[in-house]
Structures are given as structure tokens and as C-alpha cells.
C-alpha positions as CSV (number, residue, x, y, z in Angstrom):
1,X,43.0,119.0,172.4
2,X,40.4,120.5,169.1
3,X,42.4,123.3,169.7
4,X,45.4,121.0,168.3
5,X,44.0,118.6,165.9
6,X,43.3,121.9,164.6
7,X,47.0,123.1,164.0
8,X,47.9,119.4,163.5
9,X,45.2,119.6,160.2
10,X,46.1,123.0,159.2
11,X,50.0,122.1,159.5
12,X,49.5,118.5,157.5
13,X,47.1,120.6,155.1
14,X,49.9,123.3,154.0
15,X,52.4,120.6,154.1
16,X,50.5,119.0,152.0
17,X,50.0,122.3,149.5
18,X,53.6,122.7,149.4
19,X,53.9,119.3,148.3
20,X,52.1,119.9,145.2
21,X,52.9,123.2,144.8
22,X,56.8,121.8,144.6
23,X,56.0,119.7,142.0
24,X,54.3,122.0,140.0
25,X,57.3,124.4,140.3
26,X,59.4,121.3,139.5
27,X,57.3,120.6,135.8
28,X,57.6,124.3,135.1
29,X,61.3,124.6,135.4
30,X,61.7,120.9,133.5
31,X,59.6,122.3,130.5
32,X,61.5,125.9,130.5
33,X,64.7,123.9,130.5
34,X,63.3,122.0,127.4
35,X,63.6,123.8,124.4
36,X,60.9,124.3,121.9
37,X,62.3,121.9,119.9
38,X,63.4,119.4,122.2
39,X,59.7,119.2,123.6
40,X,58.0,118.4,119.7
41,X,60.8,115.5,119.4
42,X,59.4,114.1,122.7
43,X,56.0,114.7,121.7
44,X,56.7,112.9,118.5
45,X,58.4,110.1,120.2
46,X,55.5,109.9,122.4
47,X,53.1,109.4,119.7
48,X,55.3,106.5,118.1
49,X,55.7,104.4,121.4
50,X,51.6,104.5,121.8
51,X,51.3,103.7,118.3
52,X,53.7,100.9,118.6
53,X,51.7,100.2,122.3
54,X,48.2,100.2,120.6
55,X,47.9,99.8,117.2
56,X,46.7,96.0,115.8
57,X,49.7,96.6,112.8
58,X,52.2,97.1,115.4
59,X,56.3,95.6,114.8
60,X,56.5,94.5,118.2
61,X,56.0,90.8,118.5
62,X,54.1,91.5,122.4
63,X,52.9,95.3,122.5
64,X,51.2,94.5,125.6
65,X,55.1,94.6,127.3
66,X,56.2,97.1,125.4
67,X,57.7,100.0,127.3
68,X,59.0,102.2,124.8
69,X,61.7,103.0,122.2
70,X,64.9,103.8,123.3
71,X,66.5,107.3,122.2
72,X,69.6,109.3,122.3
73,X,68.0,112.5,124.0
74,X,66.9,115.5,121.5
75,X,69.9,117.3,119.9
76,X,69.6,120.5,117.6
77,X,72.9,119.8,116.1
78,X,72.0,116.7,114.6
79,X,69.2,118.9,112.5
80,X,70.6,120.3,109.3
81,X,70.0,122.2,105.7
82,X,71.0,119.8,102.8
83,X,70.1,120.0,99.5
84,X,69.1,117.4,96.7
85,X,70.4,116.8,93.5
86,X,68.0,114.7,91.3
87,X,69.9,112.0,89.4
88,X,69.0,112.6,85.6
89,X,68.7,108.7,84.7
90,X,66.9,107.1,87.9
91,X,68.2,103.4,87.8
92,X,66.5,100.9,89.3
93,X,68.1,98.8,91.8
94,X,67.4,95.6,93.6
95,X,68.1,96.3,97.1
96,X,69.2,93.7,99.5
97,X,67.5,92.8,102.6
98,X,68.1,90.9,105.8
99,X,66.2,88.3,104.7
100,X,68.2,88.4,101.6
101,X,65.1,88.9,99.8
102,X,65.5,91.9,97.4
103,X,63.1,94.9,97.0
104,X,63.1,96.9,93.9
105,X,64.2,100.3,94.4
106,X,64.9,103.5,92.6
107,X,67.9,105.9,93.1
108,X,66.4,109.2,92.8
109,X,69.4,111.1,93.8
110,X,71.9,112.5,96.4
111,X,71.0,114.5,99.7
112,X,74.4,116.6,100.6
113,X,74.5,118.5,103.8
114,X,77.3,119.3,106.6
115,X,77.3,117.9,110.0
116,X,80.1,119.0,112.6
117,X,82.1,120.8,109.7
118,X,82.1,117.5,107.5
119,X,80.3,117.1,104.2
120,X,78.6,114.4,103.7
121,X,76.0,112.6,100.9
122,X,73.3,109.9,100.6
123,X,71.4,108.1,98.0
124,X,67.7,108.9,98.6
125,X,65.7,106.0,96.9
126,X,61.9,105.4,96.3
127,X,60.3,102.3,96.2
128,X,58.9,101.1,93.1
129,X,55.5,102.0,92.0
130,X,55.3,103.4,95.8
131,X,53.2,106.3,96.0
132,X,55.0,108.0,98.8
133,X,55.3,111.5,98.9
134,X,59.2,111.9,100.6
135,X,62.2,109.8,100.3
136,X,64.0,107.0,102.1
137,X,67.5,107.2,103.2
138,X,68.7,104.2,104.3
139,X,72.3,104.7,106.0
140,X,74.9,103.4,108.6
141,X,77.2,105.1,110.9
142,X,79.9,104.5,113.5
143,X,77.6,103.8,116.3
144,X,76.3,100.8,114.4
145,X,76.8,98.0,116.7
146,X,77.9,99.8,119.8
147,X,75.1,101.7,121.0
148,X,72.4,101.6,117.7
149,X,71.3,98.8,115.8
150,X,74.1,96.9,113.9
151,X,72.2,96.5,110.3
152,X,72.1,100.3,110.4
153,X,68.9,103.3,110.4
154,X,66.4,105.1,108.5
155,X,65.8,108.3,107.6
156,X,62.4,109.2,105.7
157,X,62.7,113.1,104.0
158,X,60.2,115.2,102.1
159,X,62.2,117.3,99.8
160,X,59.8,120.4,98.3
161,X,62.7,122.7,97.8
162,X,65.7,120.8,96.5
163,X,68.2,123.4,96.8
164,X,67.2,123.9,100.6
165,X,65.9,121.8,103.1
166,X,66.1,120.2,106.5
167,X,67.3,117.0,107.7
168,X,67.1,115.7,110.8
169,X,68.6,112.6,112.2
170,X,67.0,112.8,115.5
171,X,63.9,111.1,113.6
172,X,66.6,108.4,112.2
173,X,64.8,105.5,113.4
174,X,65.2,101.5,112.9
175,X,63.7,98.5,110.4
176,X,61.3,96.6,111.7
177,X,62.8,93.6,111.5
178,X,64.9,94.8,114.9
179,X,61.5,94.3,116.2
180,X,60.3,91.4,114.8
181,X,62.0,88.4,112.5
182,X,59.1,88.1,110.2
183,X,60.0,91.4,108.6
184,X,62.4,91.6,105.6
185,X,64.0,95.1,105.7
186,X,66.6,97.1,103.5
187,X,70.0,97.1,104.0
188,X,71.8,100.2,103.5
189,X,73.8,100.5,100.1
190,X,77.7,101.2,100.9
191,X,77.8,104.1,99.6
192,X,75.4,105.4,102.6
193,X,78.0,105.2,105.0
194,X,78.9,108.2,107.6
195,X,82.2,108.4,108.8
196,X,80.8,109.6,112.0
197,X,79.5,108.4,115.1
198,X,75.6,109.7,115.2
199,X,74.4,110.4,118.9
200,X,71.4,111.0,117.9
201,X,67.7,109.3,117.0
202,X,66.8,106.3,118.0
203,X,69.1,103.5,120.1
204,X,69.4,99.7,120.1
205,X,66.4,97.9,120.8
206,X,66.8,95.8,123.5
207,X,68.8,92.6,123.0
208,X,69.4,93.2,119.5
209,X,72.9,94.5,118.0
């Protein structure tokens, strides 16, 4: 009988090992599958859902249910060189919102770059008498309304070399007024319109087209 409650512990105990050591195999070959660059997206993504989770300046009307953006998974072909061309005289515009509120803004020029063999531009504004560093792109696509938020996304850029740099619309994310009604956000210009259908960034927040 100790004789096998002996093999029976030493059989449940490997069992056991194999267990764990399956899983261990399983988050290796899950993170080698993950590119470099899918895994800082995630990280990033991360970082935004416990922000949004946490922090007491949080868009979401009840953080304490809050599970988590929802995203088109990574994708390296969304990420692109585009350049910028400065406009010369930088009018300033008074940009609608969806509270049809208007927010002084200034065009400071277009962002060209090629996605699928298309060429494409956008108007990259800054606020007025902001004191951010980048730019904001404010745009719509053809997945507005079908699987991303219908009032369009954003794009934030930092442009330190205008004739080359990188834009990535896997950070496209949406206003906060998808979140909550008590924000007043943007609305994408016309002329920020891409003929294409952009898997990519973040999705549709739940109940909310």
C-alpha cells in the first residue's frame, strides 16, 4: 500500500510538472510567434487599458467595469514613411465638434505617405496656443461605421524630420466622447478622408457606432 501512494504521488507529481512545463512551452512559442513589433503595440495597448482602468482623469464613465479597448490585432503594414510639407501661411480654423461646439485650430500642413500602393494626404493641425510637441491628424476611413467608430479616429504624430518619418495607424485611436457624452471632440475636416478601409488601430467601442 506506501509502496503505491508512493507511485500514485510521484505519477500525480510529474503529471503535474508536465502541466506547467506545457504551459511554459505554450508562452514561449506565443511570444516567438509575436513579432518584435507586434509585442510593443500590445505592450502599449496594455498600458492604455490600465490607464483608462486606474487613473481618476479617466474617459470611461465606470472604470471600475472597464475591460479593455477593443483593437484590430497588430499589423506592420499599416506602419508607414510619410513626409510633411509645412503650409507657408498656417490659417487658423474653427473646427467643428460633436457637440457642435468649435475648437480653434491651426492647419500646419499635409502628411503624404502610401498605404497598399495608394497615395494618400492629411491635414495635420495644432491646437491653438497648445504647447504640444507632435501633431494631430484627425481622419475618417471606410470602416467608419461598420467595424470603428462612426465620427471617425485620431492619429497623434511627432514629425522631427519632415522629409521622412513614420506613421502608424495601429495607434489610430478614438475621441473621447465615444466614451463618455460630456466630452466635445473634433470632427474630422473632409478633406481627411481615406478611400480605404483601415483594419487597423483601435475598433468600436461597445455599443457606440
Amino acid at each position: 500500500m506506501d509502496i503505491n501512494n508512493r507511485k500514485n504521488s510521484t505519477f500525480i507529481i510529474g503529471a503535474i510538472g508536465l502541466v506547467f512545463l506545457g504551459i511554459l512551452v505554450t508562452q514561449f512559442l506565443l511570444l516567438e510567434n509575436n513579432s518584435e513589433y507586434e509585442v510593443q503595440v500590445q505592450n502599449l495597448r496594455n498600458q492604455k487599458d490600465t490607464q483608462f482602468a486606474k487613473s481618476v482623469n479617466s474617459p470611461i464613465e465606470n472604470p471600475k467595469d472597464f475591460k479593455g479597448l477593443p483593437y484590430f490585432p497588430p499589423n506592420e503594414s499599416y506602419k508607414t514613411q510619410a513626409s510633411f510639407t509645412p503650409y507657408i501661411l498656417k490659417d487658423t480654423l474653427q473646427m467643428r465638434t460633436t457637440t457642435q461646439e468649435v475648437r480653434k485650430m491651426v492647419a500646419a500642413g499635409k502628411v503624404r505617405f502610401q498605404l497598399f500602393k495608394h497615395e494618400y494626404e492629411l491635414t495635420a493641425y495644432k491646437p491653438v496656443g497648445g504647447e504640444e510637441k507632435g501633431y494631430f491628424i484627425p481622419f475618417k476611413d471606410m470602416s467608419n461605421g461598420v467595424s470603428t467608430y462612426g465620427g471617425g479616429r485620431y492619429m497623434d504624430v511627432e514629425i522631427k524630420t519632415p522629409s521622412s518619418f513614420t506613421i502608424d495607424f495601429n495607434f489610430a485611436y478614438n475621441p473621447y466622447c465615444v466614451y463618455s457624452e460630456k466630452y466635445a471632440c473634433p470632427l474630422p475636416p473632409p478633406e481627411n478622408l481615406i478611400g480605404l478601409e483601415l483594419f487597423a488601430g483601435e475598433k468600436m467601442y461597445p455599443d457606440k457606432k
